[in-house]
One Martini backbone bead per residue (centre of mass of N, CA, C, O) as a GRO file, in nm:
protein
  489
    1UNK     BB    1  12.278  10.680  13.179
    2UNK     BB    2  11.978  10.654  12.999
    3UNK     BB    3  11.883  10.349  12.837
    4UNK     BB    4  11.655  10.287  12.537
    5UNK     BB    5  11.361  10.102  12.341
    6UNK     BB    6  11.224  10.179  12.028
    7UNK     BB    7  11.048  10.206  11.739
    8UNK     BB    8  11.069  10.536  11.731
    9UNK     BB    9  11.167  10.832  11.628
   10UNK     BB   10  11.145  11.147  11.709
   11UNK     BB   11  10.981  11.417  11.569
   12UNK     BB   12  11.174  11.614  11.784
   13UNK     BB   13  11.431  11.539  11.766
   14UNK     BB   14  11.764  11.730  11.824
   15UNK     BB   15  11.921  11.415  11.802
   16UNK     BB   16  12.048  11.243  11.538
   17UNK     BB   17  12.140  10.925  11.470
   18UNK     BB   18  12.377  10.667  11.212
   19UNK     BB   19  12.422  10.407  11.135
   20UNK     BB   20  12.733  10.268  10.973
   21UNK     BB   21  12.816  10.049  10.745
   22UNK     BB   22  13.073   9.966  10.560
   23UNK     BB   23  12.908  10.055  10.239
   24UNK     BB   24  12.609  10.192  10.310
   25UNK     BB   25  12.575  10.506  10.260
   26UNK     BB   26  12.392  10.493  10.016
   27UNK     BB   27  12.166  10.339  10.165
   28UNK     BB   28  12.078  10.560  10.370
   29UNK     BB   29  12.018  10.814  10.195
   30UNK     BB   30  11.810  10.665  10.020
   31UNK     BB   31  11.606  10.661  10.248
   32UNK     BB   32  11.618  10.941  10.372
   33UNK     BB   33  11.632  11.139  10.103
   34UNK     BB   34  11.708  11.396   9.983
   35UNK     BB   35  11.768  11.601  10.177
   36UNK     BB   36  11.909  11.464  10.427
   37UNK     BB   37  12.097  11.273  10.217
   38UNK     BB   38  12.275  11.562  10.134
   39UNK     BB   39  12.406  11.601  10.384
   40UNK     BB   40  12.531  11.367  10.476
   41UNK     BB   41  12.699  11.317  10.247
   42UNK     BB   42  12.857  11.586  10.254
   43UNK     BB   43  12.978  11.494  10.530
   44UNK     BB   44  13.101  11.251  10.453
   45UNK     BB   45  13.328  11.414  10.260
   46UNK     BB   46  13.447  11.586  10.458
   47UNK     BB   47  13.530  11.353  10.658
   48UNK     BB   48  13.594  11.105  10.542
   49UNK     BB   49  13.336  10.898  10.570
   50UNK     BB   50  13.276  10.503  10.582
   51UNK     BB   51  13.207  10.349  10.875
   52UNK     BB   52  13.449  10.313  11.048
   53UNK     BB   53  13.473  10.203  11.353
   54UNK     BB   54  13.447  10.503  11.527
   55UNK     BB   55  13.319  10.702  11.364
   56UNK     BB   56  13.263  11.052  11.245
   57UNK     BB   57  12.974  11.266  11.069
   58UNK     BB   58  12.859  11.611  11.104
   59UNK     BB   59  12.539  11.802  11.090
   60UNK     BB   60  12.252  12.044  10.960
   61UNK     BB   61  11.913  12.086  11.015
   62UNK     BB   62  11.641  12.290  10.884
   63UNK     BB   63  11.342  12.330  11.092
   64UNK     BB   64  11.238  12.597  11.056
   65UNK     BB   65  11.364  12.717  11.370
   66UNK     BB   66  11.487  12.445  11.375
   67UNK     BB   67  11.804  12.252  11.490
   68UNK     BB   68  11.959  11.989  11.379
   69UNK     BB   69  12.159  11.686  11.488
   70UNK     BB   70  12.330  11.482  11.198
   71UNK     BB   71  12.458  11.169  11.282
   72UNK     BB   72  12.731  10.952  11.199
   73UNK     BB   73  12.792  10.602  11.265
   74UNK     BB   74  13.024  10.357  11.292
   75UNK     BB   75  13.025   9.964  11.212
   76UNK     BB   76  13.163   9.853  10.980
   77UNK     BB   77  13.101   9.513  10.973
   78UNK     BB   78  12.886   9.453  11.266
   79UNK     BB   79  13.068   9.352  11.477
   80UNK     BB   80  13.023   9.390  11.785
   81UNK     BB   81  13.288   9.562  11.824
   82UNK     BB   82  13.166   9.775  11.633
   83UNK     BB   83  12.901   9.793  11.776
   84UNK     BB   84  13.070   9.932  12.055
   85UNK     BB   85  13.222  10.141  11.898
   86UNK     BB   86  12.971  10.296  11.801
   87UNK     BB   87  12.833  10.369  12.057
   88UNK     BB   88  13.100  10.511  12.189
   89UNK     BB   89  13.142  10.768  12.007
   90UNK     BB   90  12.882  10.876  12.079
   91UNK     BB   91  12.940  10.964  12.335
   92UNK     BB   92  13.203  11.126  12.317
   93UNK     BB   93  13.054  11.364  12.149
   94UNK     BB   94  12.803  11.433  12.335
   95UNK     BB   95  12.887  11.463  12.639
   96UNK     BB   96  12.973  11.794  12.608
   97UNK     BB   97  12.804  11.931  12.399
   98UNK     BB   98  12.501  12.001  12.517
   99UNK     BB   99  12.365  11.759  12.515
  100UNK     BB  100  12.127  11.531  12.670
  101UNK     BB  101  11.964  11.398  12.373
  102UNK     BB  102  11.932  11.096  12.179
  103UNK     BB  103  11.904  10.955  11.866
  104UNK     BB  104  11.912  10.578  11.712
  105UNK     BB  105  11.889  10.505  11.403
  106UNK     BB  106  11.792  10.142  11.303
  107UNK     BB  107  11.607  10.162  11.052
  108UNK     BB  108  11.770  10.316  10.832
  109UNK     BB  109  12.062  10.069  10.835
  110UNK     BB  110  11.922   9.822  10.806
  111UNK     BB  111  11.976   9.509  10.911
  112UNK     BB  112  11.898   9.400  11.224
  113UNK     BB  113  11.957   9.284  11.527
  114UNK     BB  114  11.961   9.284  11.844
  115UNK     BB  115  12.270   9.194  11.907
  116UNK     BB  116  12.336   9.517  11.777
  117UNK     BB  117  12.187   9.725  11.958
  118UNK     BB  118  12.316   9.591  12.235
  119UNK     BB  119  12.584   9.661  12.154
  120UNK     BB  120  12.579   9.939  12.099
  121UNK     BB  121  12.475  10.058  12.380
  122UNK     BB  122  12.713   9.935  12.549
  123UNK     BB  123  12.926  10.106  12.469
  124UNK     BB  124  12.778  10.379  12.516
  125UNK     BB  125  12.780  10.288  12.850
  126UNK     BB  126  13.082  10.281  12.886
  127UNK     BB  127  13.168  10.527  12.823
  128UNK     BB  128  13.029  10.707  13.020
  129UNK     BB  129  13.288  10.708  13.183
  130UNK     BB  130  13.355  10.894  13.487
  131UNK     BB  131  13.587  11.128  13.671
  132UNK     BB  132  13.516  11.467  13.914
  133UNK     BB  133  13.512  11.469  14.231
  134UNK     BB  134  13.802  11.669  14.236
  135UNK     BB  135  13.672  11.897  14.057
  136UNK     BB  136  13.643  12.249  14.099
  137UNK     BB  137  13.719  12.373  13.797
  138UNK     BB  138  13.496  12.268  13.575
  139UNK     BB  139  13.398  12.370  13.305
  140UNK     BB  140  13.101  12.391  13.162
  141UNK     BB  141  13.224  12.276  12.874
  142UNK     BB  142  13.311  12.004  13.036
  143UNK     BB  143  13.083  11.894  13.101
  144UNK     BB  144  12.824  11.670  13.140
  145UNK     BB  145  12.525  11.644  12.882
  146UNK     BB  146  12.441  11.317  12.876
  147UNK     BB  147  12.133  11.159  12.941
  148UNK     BB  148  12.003  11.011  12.686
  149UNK     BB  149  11.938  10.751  12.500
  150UNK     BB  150  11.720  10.643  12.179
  151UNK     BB  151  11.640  10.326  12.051
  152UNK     BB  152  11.565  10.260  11.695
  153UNK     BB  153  11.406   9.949  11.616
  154UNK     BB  154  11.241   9.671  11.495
  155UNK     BB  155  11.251   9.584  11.845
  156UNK     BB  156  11.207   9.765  12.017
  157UNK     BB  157  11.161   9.671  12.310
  158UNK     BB  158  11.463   9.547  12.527
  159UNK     BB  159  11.487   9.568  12.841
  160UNK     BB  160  11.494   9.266  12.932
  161UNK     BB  161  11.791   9.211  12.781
  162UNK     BB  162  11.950   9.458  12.895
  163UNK     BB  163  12.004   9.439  13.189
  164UNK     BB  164  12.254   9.263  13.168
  165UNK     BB  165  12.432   9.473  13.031
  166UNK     BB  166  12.381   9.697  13.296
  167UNK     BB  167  12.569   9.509  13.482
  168UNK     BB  168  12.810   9.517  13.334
  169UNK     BB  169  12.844   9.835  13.309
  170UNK     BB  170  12.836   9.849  13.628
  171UNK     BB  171  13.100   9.676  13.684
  172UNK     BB  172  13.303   9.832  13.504
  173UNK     BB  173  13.274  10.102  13.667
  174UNK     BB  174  13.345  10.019  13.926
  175UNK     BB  175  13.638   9.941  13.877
  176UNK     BB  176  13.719  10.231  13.758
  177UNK     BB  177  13.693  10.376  13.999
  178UNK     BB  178  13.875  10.199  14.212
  179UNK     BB  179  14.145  10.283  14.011
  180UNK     BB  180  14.127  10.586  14.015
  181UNK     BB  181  14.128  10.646  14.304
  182UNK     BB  182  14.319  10.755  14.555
  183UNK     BB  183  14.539  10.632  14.789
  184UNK     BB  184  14.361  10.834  14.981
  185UNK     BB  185  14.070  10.661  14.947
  186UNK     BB  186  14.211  10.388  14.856
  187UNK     BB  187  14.204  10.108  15.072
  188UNK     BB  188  14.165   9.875  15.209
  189UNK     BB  189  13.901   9.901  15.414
  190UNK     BB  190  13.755  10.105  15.189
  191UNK     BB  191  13.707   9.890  15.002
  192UNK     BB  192  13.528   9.707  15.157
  193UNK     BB  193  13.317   9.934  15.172
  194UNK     BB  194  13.262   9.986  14.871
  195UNK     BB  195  13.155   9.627  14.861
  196UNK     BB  196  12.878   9.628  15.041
  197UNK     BB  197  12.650   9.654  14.809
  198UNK     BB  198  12.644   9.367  14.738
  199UNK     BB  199  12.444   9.278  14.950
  200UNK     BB  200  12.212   9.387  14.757
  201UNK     BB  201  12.266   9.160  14.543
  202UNK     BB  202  12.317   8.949  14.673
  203UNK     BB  203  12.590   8.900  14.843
  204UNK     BB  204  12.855   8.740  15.033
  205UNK     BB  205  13.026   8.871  15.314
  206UNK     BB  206  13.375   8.835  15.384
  207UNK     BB  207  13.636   8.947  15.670
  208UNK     BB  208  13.960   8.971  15.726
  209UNK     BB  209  14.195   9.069  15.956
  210UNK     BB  210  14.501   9.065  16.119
  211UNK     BB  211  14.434   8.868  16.295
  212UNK     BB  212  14.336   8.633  16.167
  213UNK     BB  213  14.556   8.576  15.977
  214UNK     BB  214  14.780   8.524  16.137
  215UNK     BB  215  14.619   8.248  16.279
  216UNK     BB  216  14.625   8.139  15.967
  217UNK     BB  217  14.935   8.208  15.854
  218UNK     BB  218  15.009   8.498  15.659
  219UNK     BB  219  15.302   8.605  15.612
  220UNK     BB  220  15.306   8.728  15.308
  221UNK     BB  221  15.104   8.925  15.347
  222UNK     BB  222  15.183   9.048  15.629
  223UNK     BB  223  15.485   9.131  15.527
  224UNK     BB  224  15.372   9.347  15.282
  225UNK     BB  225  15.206   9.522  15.514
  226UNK     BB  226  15.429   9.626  15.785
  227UNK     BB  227  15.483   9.939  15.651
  228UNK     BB  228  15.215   9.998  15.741
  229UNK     BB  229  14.927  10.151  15.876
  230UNK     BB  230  14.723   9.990  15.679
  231UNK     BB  231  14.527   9.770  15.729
  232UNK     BB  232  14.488   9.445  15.626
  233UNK     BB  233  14.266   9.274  15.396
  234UNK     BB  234  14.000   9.013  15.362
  235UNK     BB  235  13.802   8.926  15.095
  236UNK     BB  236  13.492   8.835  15.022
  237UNK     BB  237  13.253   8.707  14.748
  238UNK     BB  238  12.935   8.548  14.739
  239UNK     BB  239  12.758   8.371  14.447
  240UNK     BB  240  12.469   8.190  14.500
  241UNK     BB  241  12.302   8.080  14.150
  242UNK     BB  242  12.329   7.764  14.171
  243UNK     BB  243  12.378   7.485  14.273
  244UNK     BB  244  12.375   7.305  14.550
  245UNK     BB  245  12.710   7.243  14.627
  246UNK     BB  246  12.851   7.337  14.414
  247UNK     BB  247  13.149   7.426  14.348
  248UNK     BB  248  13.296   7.678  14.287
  249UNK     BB  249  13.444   7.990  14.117
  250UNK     BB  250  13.759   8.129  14.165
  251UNK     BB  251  13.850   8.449  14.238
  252UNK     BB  252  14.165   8.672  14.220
  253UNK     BB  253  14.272   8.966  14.365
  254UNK     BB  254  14.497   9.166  14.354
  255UNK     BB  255  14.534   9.457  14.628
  256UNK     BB  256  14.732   9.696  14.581
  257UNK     BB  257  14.675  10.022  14.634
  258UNK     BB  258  15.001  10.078  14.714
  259UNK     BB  259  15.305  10.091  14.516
  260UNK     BB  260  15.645  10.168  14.639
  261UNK     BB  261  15.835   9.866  14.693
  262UNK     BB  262  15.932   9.925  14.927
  263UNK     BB  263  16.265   9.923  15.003
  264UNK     BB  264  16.272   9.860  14.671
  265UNK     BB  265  16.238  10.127  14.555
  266UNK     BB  266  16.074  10.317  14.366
  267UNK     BB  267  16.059  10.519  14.136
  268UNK     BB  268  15.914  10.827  14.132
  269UNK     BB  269  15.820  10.837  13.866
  270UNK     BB  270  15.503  10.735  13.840
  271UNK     BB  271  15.419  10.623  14.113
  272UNK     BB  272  15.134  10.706  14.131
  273UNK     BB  273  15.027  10.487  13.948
  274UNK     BB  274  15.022  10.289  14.191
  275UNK     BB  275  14.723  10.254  14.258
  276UNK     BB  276  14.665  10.033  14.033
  277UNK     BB  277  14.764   9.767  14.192
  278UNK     BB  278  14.449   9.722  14.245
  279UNK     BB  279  14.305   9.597  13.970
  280UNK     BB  280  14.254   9.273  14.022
  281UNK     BB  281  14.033   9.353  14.258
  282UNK     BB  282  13.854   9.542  14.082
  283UNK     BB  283  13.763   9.320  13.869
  284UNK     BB  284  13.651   9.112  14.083
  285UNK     BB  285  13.444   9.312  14.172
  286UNK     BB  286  13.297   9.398  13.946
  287UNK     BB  287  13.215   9.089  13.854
  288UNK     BB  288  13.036   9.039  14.108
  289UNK     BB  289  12.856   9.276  14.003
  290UNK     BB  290  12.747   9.141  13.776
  291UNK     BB  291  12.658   8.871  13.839
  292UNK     BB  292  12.450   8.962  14.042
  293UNK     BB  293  12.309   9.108  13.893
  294UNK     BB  294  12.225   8.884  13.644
  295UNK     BB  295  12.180   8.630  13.775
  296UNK     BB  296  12.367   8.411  13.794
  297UNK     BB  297  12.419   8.076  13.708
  298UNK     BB  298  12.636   8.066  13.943
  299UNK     BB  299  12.924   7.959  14.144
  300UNK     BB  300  13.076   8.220  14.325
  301UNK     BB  301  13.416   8.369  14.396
  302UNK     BB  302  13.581   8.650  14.562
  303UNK     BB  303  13.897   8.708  14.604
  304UNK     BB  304  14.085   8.942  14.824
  305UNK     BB  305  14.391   9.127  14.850
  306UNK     BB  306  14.466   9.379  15.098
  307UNK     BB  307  14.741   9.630  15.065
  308UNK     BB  308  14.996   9.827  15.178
  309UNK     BB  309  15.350   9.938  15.022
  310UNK     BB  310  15.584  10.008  15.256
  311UNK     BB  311  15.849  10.217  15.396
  312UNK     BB  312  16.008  10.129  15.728
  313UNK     BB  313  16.108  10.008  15.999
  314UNK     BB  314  15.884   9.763  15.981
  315UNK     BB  315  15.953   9.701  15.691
  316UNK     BB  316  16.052   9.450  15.471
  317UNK     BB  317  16.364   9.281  15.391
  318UNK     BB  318  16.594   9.194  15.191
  319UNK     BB  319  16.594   8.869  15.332
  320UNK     BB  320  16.362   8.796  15.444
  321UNK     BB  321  16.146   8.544  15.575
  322UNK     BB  322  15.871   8.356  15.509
  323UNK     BB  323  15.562   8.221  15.618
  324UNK     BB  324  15.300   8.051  15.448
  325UNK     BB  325  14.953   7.933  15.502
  326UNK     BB  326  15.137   7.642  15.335
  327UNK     BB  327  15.427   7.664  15.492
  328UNK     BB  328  15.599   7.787  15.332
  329UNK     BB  329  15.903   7.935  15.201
  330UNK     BB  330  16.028   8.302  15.166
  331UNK     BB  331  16.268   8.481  14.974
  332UNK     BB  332  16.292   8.834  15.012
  333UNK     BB  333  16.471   9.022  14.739
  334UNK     BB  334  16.187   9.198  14.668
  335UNK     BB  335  15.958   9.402  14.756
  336UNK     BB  336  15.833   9.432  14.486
  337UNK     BB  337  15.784   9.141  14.471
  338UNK     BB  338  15.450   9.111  14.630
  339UNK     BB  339  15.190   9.011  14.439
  340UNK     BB  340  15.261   8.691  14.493
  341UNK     BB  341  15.226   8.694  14.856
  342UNK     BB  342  14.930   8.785  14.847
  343UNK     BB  343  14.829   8.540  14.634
  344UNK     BB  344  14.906   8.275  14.777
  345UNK     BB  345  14.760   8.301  15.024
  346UNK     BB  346  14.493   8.355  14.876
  347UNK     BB  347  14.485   8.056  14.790
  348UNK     BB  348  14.493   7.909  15.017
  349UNK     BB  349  14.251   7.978  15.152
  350UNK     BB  350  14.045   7.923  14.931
  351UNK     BB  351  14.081   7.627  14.904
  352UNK     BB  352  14.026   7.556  15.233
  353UNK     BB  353  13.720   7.708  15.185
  354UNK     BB  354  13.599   7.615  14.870
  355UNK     BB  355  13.693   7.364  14.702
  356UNK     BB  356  13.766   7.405  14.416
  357UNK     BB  357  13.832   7.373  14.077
  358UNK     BB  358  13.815   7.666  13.998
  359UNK     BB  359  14.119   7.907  13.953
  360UNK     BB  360  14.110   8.310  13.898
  361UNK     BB  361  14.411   8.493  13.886
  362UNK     BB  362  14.454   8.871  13.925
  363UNK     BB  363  14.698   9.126  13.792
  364UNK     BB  364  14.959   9.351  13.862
  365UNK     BB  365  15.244   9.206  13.850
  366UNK     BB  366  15.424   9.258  13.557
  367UNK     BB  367  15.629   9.440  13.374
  368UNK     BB  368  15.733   9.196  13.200
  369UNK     BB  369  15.447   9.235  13.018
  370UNK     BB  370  15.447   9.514  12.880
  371UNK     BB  371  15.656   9.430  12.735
  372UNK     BB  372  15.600   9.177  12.579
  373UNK     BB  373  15.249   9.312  12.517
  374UNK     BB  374  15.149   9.567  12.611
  375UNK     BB  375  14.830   9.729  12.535
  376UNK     BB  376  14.652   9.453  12.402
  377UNK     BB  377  14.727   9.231  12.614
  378UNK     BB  378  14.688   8.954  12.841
  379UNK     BB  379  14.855   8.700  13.042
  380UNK     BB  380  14.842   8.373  13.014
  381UNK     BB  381  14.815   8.127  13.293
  382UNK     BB  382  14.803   7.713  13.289
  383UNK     BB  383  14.733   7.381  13.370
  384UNK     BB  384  14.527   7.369  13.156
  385UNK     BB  385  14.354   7.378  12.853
  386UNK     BB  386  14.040   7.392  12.886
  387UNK     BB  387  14.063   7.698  13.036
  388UNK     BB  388  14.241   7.874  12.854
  389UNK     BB  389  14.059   7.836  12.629
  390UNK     BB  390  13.804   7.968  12.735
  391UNK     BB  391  13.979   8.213  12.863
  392UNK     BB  392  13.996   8.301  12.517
  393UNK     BB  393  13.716   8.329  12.488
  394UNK     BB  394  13.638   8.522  12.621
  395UNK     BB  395  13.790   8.744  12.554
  396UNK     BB  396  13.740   8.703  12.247
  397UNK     BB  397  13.454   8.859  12.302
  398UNK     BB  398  13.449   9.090  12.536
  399UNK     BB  399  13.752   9.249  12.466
  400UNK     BB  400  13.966   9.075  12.688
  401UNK     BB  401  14.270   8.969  12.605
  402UNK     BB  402  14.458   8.686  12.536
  403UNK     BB  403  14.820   8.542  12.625
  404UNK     BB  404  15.015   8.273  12.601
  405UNK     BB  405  15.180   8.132  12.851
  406UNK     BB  406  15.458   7.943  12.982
  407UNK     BB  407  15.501   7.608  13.161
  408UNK     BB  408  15.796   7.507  13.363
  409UNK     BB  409  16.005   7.314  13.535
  410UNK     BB  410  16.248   7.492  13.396
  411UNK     BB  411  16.197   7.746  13.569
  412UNK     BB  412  16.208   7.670  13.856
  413UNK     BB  413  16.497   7.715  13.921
  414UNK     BB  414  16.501   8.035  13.970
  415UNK     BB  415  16.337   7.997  14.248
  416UNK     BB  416  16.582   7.862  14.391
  417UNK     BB  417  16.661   7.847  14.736
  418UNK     BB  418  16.918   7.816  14.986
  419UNK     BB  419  16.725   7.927  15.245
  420UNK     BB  420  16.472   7.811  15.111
  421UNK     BB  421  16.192   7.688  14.904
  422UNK     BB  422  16.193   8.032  14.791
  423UNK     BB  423  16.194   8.311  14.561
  424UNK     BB  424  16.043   8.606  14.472
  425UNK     BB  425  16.284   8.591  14.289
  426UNK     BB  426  16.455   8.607  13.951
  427UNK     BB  427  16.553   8.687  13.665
  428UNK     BB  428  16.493   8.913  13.412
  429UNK     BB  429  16.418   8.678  13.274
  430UNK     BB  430  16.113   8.561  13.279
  431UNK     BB  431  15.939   8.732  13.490
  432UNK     BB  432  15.671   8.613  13.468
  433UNK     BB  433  15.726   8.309  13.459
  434UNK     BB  434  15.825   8.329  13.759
  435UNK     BB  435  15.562   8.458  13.897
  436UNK     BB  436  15.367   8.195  13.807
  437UNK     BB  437  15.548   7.947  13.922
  438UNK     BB  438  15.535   8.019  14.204
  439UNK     BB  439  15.199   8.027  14.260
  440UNK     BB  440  15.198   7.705  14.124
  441UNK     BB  441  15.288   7.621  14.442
  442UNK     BB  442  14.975   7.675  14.563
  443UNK     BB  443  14.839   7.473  14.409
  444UNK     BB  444  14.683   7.213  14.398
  445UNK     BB  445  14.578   6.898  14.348
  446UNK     BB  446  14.306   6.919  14.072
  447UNK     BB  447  14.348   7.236  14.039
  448UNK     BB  448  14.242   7.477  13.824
  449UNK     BB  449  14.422   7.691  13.685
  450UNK     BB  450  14.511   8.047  13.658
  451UNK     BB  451  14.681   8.328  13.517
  452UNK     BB  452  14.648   8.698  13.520
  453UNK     BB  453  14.812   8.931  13.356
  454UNK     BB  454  14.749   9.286  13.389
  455UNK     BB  455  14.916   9.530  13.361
  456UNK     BB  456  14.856   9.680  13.086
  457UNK     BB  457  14.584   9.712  13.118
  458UNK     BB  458  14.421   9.886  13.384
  459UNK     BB  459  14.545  10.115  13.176
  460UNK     BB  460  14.522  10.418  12.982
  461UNK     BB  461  14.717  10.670  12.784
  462UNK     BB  462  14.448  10.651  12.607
  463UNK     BB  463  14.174  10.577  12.393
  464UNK     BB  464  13.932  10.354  12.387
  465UNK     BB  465  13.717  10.190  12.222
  466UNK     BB  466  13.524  10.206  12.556
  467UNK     BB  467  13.737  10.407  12.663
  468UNK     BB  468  13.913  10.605  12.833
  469UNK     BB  469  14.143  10.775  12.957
  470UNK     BB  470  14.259  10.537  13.213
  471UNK     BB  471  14.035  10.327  13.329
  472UNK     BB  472  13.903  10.032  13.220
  473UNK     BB  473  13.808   9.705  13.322
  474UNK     BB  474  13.938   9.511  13.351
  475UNK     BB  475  13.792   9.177  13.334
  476UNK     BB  476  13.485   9.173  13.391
  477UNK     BB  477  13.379   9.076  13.098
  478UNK     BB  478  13.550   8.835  13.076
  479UNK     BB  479  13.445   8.638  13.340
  480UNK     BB  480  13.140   8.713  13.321
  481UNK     BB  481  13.171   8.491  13.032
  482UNK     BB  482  13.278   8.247  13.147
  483UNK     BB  483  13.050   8.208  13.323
  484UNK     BB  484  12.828   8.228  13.070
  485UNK     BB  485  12.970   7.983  12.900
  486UNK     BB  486  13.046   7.755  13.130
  487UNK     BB  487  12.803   7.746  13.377
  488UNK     BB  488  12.546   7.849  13.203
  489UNK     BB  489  12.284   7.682  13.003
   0.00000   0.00000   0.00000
């Protein structure tokens, strides 16, 4: 969808929005004149329509033979938030609506500054993804007839700025496709197949396949592997646009592209839905092309860790010990806990290869958070107080909300093992938090590390702020403003 940015709306559209803040609508009314303002009041009373944000409201106003589209859309407070909520709504109405273009007077709804312009656009671009590919019999009225939005506002033409926000928005989408499509579709190979395209954005790509992790001792990640006909891969994706010489900031992301729990076999219902258990490294990938686009100036890395857990008569058994690529052995006494497995050997690897000072990484790790925090926020666990504090601040500004959660010498024994360094799994009790001192035995000694549990966050079986029911692309908002707002000057 083509989002620009006018200094007025056409007297020829024949669909035009009307943002408003909550208990603005008098003065919209007044501002629109008797007969449009008479209109549009109607409808809010019609709709109990009142601003709040992502509501909508509408009417038709007939001028000659012409029938125009006239909606309200809340935006709240006019909170960043509320007004890429109020953004969202309007795609969503519009999408299938049979309208093709819309525009969005944002001249007659009172004071605006651009970054409330640029924060409507992009709920409304967040909002425009779907996945229609395996459709094929998707009915006339059900497809997508909305191809562009012009937003008019007294700051005219916004083009240089929305650049930025147009390049996080399209990694967000790459997120949601990734997580989307089925796991006969993406898979290890398969998947950094798809991410060979950020080549052209600079980005620069290595793979290891599964001879080279071998020879690098990575047991653990190859464990989790070795039930599966689909070979493993290890994805790096580095984006240099700091000084040179300085350490990067490494992303870590889990990537079980399919998790039937191997051995440890999960219940058939809902299976189905674990294609999106590879949610971290698909945010780790969205990220890394959002930063490209938008030519951060920060020296970053994205490491996947890329398996599929099947069960074979080749795979792993509960019981089995590995031996992980800094030497640890862990006894494996659940093959479903494996993407912490998957994440060890890539810690490890990680800061072997690029020396890094701070590690954030990304997982739908444990069941155990989605009890916990439900579909609100995702789990942080860290070991410095002040990358916690950042990353919390970066989620909630970007609405990728973290809650932390303590990291403690204390749990550390529910993870020791009598037949090797650790077992794989703790008792049912704090089961994310000993999911994450596991990882933290694989972290160096001076690097900041942080652990972000996303399982609740990276699917939604409902509709959300600015996505619908589905893949949701959480994580990459989050790490891109971390990234600007903590290493870009």
């Amino acid at each position: 969808m083509d989002i620009h940015f006018v200094a007025q709306i056409d007297a020829s559209a024949d669909v035009v929005a009307f943002p408003v803040r909550k208990g603005a609508l008098a003065a919209l009314v007044e501002a629109l004149g008797a007969s449009r303002g008479a209109l549009l009041r109607g409808a809010a009373a019609q709709a109990r329509f009142e601003g709040a944000a992502g509501t909508t409201a509408e009417t038709a106003a007939v001028d000659g033979d012409r029938v125009m589209r006239l909606i309200l859309v809340g935006i709240g407070e006019g909170t960043v938030h509320d007004l890429e909520r109020g953004g969202a709504a309007l795609t969503a109405r519009l999408q299938t609506s049979g309208a093709s273009a819309v525009q969005v007077d944002f001249t007659a709804a009172g004071a605006s500054d651009e970054d409330d312009v640029l924060a409507f656009a992009l709920g409304a671009r967040l909002r425009d993804w779907r996945i229609d590919t395996y459709r094929t019999r998707l009915a006339d009225n059900a497809k997508p007839t909305l191809k562009s939005i012009a937003i008019a506002s007294r700051h005219g033409d916004l083009a240089a700025r929305w650049g930025a926000n147009e390049a996080i928005a399209d990694g967000v989408a790459f997120t949601q496709t990734l997580v989307a499509e089925p796991p006969n579709i993406i898979y290890p190979e398969s998947f950094v197949e798809r991410c060979q395209h950020l080549a052209d954005l600079g980005v620069e790509l290595e793979v290891l396949d599964e001879r080279q992790m071998k020879a690098l001792g990575m047991g653990a990640l190859l464990g989790v592997a070795q039930g599966s006909t689909r070979p493993p891969r290890l994805l790096a994706m580095r984006w240099n646009g700091g000084t040179d010489g300085d350490a990067p900031v490494v992303f870590i992301g889990k990537g079980v592209t399919f998790d039937t729990g191997g051995i440890s076999l999960k219940p058939g219902p809902g299976m189905d839905m674990m294609k999106w258990d590879m949610g971290g490294a698909g945010a780790v990938a969205g990220a890394m092309k959002a930063i490209a686009g938008r030519k951060a100036k920060a020296n970053v890395v994205g490491v996947v860790g890329l398996v599929e857990n099947m069960p074979d008569g080749n795979a792993m058994r509960p019981g089995d010990i590995v031996t992980t690529m800094s030497g640890q052995t862990v006894e494996v006494l659940n093959t479903d806990a494996e993407g912490r497995l998957v994440l060890c050997d890539a810690i490890s690897w990680a800061q072997k290869t690029y020396k890094p000072k701070v590690i954030v990484d990304l997982a739908t790790l444990t069941g155990a958070m989605v009890i916990s925090l439900g579909h609100e926020y995702a789990g942080i666990f860290a070991n410095d107080d002040g990358l916690a504090a950042d990353l919390i601040a970066a989620g909630d500004a970007s609405g990728n909300k973290l809650w932390r959660f303590p990291l403690s010498a204390a749990y550390d024994k529910l993870i020791d093992s009598p037949i090797a360094d650790m077992k794989n799994i703790g008792p049912r009790e704090g089961g994310s938090i000993t999911a994450a001192q596991f990882l933290k035995r694989y972290v160096d000694e001076g690097v900041k590390w942080a652990h972000l549990d996303i399982a609740g966050m990276a699917w939604a079986d409902k509709d959300g702020p600015v996505w619908a029911k589905g893949a949701t692309g959480y994580g990459v908002r989050l790490l891109d403003r971390y990234i600007a707002d903590n290493f870009e000057g």
